[in-house]
C-alpha positions in Angstrom: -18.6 32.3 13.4 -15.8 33.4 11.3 -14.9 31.1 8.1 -11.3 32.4 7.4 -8.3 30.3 7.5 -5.8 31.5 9.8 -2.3 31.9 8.7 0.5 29.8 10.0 -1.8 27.1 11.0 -0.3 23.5 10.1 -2.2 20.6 9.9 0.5 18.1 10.8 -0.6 14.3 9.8 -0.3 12.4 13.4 2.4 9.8 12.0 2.1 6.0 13.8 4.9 5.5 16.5 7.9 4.0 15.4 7.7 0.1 16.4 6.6 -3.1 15.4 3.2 -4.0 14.5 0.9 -6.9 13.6 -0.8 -6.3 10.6 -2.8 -7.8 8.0 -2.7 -6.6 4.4 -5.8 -5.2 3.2 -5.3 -3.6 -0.7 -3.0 -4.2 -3.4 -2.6 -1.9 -6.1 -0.8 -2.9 -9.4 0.9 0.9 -10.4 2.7 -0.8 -13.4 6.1 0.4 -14.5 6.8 3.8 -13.4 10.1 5.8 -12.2 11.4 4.1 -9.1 14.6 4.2 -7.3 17.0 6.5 -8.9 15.0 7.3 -11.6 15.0 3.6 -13.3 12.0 2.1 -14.7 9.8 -0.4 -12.1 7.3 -2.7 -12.5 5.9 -1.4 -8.9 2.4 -2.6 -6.8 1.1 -0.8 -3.4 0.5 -3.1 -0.3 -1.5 -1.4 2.2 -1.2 -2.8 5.5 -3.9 -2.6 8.0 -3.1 -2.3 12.1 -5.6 -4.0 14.3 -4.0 -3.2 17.5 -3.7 0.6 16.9 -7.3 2.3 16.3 -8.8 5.6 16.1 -11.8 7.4 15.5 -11.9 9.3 12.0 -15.6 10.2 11.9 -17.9 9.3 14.8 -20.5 7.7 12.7 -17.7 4.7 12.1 -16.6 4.5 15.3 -13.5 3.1 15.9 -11.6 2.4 12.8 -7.6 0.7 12.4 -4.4 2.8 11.8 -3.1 2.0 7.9 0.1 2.6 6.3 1.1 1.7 2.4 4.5 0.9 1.1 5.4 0.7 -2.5 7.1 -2.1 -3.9 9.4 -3.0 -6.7 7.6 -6.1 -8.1 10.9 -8.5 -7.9 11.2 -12.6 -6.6 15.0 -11.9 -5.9 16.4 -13.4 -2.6 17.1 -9.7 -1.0 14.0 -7.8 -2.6 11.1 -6.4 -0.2 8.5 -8.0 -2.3 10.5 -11.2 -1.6 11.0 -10.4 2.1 7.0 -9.6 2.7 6.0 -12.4 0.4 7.9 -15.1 3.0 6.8 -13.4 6.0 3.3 -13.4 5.1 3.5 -17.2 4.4 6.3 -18.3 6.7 8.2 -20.2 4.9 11.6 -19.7 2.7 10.6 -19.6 -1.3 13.0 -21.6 -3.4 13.9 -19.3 -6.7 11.3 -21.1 -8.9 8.7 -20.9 -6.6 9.1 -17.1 -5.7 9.5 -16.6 -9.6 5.7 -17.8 -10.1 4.1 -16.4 -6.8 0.9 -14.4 -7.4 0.9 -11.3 -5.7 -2.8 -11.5 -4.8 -2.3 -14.6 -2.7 -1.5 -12.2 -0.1 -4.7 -10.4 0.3 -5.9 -11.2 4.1 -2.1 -12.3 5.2 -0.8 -11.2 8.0 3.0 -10.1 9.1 5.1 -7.8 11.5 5.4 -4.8 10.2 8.4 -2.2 11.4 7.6 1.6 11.0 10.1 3.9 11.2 10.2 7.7 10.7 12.1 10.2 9.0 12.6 13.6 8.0 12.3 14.6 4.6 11.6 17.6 2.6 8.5 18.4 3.8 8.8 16.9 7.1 9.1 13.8 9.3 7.3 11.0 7.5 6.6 7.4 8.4 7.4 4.2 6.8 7.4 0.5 6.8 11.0 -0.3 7.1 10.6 -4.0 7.1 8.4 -7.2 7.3 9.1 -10.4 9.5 6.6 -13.2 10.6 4.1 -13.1 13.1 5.8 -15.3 16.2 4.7 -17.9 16.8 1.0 -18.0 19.1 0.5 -14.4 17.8 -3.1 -14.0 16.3 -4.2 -11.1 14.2 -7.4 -9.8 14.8 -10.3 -10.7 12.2 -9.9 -7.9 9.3 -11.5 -4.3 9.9 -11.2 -2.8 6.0 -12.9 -4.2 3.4 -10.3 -6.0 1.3 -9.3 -3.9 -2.8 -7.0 -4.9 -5.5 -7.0 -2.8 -8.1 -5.1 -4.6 -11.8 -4.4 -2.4 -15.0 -5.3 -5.0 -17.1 -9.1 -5.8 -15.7 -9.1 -1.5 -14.8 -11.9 -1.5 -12.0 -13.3 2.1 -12.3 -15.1 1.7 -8.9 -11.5 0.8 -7.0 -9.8 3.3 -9.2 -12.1 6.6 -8.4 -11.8 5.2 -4.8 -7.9 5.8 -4.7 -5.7 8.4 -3.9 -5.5 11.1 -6.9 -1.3 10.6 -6.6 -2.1 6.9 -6.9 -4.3 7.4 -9.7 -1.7 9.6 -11.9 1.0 6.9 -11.0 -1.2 4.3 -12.6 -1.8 6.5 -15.9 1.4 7.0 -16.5 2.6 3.8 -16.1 3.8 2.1 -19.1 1.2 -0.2 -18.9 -1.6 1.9 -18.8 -0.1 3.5 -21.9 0.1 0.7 -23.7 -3.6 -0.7 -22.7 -5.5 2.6 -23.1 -3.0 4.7 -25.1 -4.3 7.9 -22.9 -4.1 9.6 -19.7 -7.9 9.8 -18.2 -9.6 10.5 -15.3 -11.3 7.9 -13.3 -15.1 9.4 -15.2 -13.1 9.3 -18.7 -12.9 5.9 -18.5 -13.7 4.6 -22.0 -15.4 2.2 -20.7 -18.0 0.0 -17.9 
């Protein structure tokens, strides 16, 4: 058996078809303020979405496991924001301003929405995306949650969750201003100063 890589071989990352999907959110991941849209500081957190409906098998041994997809967003209660938009679709219900100003995030670990995935083609190819978040009509159930559910906050700094996440995830978090200010130092998930 030979071991060398072949050249010109691309490993192309099957995207989800473009559509709308129940899903249920399963992680959310506080990044902190980092570089968002063009180039201006955001408080941002990652919701990761999981897809019931759509399954596949990643490793045998698990058997058949849901699709995922993660969207970042700018941590905002303003009437035309995503956050705002995923935060009333997951509960189904118009926020008025003071309410939305006060809602905690993690309320909406285990909610469930529409999703809308899109594609499109960027630098290094197409890519998919959540494009949008509605409610669930009416009568639609979700499917019980697959994933085990993770939220991951700067402040409390679980280093289990954290060595379990993405390396890009990770250096968004350290360089967040937050992180900065906490822990004054860009580490590693086994520098972590501390239990």
């Amino acid at each position: 058996m030979s071991l060398e890589l072949k050249k010109g071989v691309e490993f192309k990352k099957e995207l989800i078809p473009q559509g709308s999907y129940s899903a249920r959110i399963y992680e959310i991941i506080e990044l902190g303020t980092i570089e968002g849209y063009k180039g201006k500081q955001q408080r941002k957190v990652r919701i990761t979405f999981e897809l019931p409906t759509e399954k596949k098998v990643f490793k045998s041994e698990n058997g058949e496991q849901p699709l995922v997809i993660s969207k970042e967003y700018t941590v905002s209660s303003h009437e035309k924001s995503g956050m705002r938009e995923l935060v009333e679709a997951c509960i189904a219900i118009g926020l008025f301003q003071g309410e939305a100003d006060t809602f905690d995030i993690k309320q909406l670990m285990g909610e469930t929405c529409l999703v809308s995935i899109k594609h499109k083609e960027g630098e290094k190819g197409k890519f998919q995306y959540v494009d949008s978040t509605s409610a669930l009509p009416k009568g639609l159930k979700v499917e019980k949650a697959i994933n085990k559910t993770r939220t991951y906050e700067i402040d409390t700094h679980d280093k289990d969750v954290f060595s379990a996440l993405p390396q890009f995830v990770q250096d968004k978090i350290t360089s967040s201003e937050e992180y900065q200010e906490k822990y004054g130092m860009t580490i590693s998930a086994d520098d972590v100063p501390f239990d």
